[in-house]
C-alpha positions as CSV (number, residue, x, y, z in Angstrom):
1,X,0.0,0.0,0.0
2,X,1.3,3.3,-0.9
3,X,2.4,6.2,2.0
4,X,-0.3,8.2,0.5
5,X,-3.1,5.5,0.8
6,X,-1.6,4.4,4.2
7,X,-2.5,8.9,5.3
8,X,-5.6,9.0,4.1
9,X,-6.5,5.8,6.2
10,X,-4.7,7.0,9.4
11,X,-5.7,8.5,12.1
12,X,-2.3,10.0,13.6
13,X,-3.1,13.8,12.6
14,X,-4.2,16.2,14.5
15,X,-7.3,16.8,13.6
16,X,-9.1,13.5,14.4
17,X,-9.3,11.2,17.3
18,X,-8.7,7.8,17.8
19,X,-12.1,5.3,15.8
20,X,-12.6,2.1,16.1
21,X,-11.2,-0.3,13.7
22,X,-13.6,-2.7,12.2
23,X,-12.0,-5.7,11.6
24,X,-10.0,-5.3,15.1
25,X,-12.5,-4.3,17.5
26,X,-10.0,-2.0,19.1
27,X,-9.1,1.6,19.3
28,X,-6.4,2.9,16.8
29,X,-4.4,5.3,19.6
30,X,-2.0,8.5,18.1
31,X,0.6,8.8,19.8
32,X,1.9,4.9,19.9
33,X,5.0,3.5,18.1
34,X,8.0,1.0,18.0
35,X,11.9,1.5,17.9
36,X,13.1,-0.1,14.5
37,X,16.0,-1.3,15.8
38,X,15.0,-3.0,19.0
39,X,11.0,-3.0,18.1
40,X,10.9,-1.3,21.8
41,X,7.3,0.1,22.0
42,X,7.6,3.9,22.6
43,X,5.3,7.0,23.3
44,X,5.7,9.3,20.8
45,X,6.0,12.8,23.1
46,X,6.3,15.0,20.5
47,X,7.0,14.5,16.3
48,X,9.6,16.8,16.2
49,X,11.8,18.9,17.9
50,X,12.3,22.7,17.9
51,X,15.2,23.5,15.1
52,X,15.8,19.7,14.7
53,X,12.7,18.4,12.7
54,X,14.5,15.3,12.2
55,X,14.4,14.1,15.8
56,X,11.7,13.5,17.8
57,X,11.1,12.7,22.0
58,X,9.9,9.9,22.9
59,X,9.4,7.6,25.9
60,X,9.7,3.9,26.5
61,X,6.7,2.8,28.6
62,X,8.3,-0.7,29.6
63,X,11.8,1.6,31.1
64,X,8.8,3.1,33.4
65,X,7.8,2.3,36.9
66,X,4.4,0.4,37.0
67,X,2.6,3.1,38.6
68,X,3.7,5.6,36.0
69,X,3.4,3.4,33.3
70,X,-0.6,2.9,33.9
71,X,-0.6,6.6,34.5
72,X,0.9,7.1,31.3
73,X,-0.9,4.7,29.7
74,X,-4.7,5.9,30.6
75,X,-3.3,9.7,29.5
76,X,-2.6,8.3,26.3
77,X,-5.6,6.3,25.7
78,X,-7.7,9.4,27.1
79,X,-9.8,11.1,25.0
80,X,-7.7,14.2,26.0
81,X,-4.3,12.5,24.7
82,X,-6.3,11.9,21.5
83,X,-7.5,15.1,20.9
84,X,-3.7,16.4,21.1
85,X,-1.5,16.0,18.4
86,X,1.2,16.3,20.4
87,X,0.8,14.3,23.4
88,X,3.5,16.5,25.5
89,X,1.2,19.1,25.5
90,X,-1.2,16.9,26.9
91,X,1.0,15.6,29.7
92,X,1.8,19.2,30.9
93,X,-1.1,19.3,32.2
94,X,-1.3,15.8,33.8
95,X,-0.4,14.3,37.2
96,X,1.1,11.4,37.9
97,X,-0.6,9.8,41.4
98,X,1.9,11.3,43.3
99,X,0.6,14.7,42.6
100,X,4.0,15.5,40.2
101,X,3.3,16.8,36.7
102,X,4.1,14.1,34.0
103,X,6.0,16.3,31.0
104,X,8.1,17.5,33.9
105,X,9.0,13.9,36.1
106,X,9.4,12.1,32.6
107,X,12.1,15.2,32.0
108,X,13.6,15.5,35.6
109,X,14.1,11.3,35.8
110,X,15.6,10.8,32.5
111,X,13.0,8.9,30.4
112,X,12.5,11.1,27.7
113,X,15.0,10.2,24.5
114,X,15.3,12.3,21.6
115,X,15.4,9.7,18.5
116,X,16.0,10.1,14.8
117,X,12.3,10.1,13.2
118,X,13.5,7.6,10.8
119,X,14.3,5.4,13.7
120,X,10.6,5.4,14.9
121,X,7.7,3.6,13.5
122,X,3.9,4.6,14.5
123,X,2.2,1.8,14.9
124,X,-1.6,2.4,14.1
125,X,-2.7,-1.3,13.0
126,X,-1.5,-5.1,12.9
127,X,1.1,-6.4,10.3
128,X,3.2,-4.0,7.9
129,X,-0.1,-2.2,6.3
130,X,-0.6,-0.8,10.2
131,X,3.0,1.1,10.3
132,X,4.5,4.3,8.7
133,X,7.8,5.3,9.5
134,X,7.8,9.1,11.7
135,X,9.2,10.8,9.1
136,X,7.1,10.1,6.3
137,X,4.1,10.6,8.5
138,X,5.8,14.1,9.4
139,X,6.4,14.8,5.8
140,X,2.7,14.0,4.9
141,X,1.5,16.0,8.2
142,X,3.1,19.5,6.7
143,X,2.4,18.9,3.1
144,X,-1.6,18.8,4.5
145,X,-1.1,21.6,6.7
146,X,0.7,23.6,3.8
147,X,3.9,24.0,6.2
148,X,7.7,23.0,6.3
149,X,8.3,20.2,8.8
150,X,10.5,21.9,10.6
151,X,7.3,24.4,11.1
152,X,5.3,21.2,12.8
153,X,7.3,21.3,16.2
154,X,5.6,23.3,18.9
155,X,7.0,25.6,21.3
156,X,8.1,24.4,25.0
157,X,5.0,24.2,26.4
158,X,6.8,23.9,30.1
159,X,8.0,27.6,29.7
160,X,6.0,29.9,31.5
161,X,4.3,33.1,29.9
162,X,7.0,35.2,31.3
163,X,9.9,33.0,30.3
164,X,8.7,33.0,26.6
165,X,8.2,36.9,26.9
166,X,11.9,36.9,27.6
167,X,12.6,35.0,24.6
168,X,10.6,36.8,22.3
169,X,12.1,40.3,23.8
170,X,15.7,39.0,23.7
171,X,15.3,37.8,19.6
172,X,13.5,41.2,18.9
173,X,16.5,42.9,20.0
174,X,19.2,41.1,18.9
175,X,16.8,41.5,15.1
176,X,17.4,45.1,15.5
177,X,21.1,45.4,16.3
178,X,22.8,47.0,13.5
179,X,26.2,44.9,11.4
């Protein structure tokens, strides 16, 4: 099946949630993929990075303490985590049982690995048909949204309103500085 047909029958974008598969009886989650190398099931945090649209963060559910990973689990089979199409996002504004916010423990204990988005599969289905590599799905995301890839990653969404005022006052000067 071609990458194009393989799109069109997704449902990775961001703008659906996850449907239910006919012949599978399950859910088809965003957000889910596998490590080529190692076939390592991952969380896909976010499809690309700021500045490097060729990596992506990701997470390794089975690295994860139980209790976090069936936290982490639930947020991405949420209807919240669906709606996102970056699931980081999503988990900025989610707490593990301990009360701490997940973006931030994942980040503070180490679990969150920037990968090469050729290195990544999403896994969306059973059997090859049900896989497309990252970076043809990110390739397929911007041509749709009429955008660059490297115009698909998001901001940090941990910065606070004041820290990203900061940033935005510190480029605007250094744009006006004479050469």
């Amino acid at each position: 099946m071609a990458i194009t047909g393989l799109y069109d029958k997704m449902v990775m974008d961001a703008n659906t949630n996850a449907t239910l598969t006919p012949n599978m009886g399950k859910k088809q989650l965003k957000h889910l993929g596998e490590y080529k190398e190692s076939k390592t099931p991952v969380i896909v945090l976010f499809r690309t990075v700021p500045k490097e649209p060729n990596n992506c963060l990701i997470v390794a559910p089975k690295f994860l303490p139980d209790v976090y990973n069936e936290a982490i689990m639930k947020a991405v089979d949420s209807d919240g985590g669906q709606a996102e199409s970056e699931l980081g996002t999503y988990l900025h504004r989610q707490r593990f049982p301990n009360g701490e916010n997940m973006l931030e423990l994942l980040h503070n204990q180490n679990y969150i690995k920037k990968i090469l988005t050729d290195k990544i599969d999403i896994t969306y289905g059973v059997g090859i048909d049900g896989r497309v590599s990252l970076d043809e799905l990110n390739k397929l995301i911007a041509k749709s949204k009429g955008v660059k890839v490297n115009e698909l990653a998001i901001d940090d969404p941990t910065a606070t309103k004041e820290e990203t005022k900061k940033a935005v006052v510190k480029d605007a000067k250094k744009s006006t500085k004479k050469t």
